[in-house]
N, C-alpha and C positions, 0 to 999 in steps of 0.2 A: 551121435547124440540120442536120436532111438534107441538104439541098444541098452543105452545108460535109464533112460526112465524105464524103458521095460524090466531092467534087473531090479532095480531098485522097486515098483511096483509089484516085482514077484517076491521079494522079501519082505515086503509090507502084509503081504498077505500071508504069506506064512507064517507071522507074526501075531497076526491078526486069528486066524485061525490057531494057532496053537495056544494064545489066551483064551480065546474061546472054547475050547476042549479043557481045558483045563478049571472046569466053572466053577466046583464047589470053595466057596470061601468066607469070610468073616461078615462080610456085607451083604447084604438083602437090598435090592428095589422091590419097592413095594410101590403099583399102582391099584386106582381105582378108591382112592381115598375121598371120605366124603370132604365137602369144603370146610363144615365144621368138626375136622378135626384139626387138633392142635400137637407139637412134640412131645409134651406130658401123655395126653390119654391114647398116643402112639407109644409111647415107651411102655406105658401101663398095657397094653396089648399084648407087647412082645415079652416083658419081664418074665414073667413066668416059665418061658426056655431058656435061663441062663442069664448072664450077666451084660446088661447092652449099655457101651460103651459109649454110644453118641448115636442122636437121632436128628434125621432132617427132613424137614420139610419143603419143597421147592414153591417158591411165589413168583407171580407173574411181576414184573418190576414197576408197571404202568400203573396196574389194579390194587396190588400190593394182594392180590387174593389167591388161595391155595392153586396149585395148577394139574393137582389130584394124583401127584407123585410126588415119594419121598423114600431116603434112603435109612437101614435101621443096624448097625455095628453091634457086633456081638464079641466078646474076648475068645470065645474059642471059634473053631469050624465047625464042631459038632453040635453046638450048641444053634447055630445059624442054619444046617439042614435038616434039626430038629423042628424048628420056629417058622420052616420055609412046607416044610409035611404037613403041621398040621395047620397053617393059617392059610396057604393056596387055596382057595376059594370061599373063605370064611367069609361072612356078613362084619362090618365093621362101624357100625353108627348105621346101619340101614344097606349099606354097600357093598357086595364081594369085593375081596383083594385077590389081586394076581401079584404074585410074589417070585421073583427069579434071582439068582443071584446075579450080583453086580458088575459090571466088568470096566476093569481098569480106563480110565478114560488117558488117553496120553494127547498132551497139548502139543500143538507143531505138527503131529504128524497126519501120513495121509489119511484119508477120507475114500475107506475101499464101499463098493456097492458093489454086490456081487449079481450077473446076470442071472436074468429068469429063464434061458436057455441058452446052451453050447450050439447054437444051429448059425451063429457066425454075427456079423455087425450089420445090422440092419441100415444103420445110418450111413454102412460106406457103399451100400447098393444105389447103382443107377436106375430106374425107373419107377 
């Protein structure tokens, strides 16, 4: 039964890492957004690199208040590591944006975290 999660957790990761290498793509995360910004004068931001297909904004579900990330769709790629060049660190209502591309979120499956060092499992040492 070891065997079996350890294969499977080694193909998770390889999965994981090969969407990750693979970054440039149609979507943008964009943090660092101030609270009053809204989808419109986020759209109006990005408009000018191309054609953006859908914007979002993420809310906290209690406060119902910005949670200073939001994701922004563009119709081409080139057009999205255009808009990702020149807005990475721009001011945006008073606030830099850090801007990366997005990466595919897949539901069900695992939740890798990768170590902070190859120097072995700390937790399965005695003393």
């Amino acid at each position: 039964m070891n065997r079996t999660v350890l294969s499977i957790a080694k193909r998770a990761a390889a999965t994981v890492q090969k969407s990750a290498s693979a970054a440039p793509n149609s979507k943008l995360f964009v943090a660092g957004l101030s609270r009053s910004v809204d989808e419109k004068s986020l759209k109006d931001a990005f408009s000018s690199f191309g054609d953006v297909t859908e914007v979002r904004i993420m809310y906290d579900k209690d406060s119902g208040r910005s949670r200073g990330f939001g994701f922004v769709n563009f119709s081409k790629e080139d057009e999205a590591i255009c808009a990702k060049d020149a807005m990475d660190g721009k001011a945006l209502l008073g606030r830099p944006l850090r801007i990366s591309f997005a990466l595919e979120r897949v539901r069900g499956g695992p939740v890798i975290v990768r170590r902070l060092s190859d120097s072995g499992d700390d937790y399965n040492r005695n003393g």
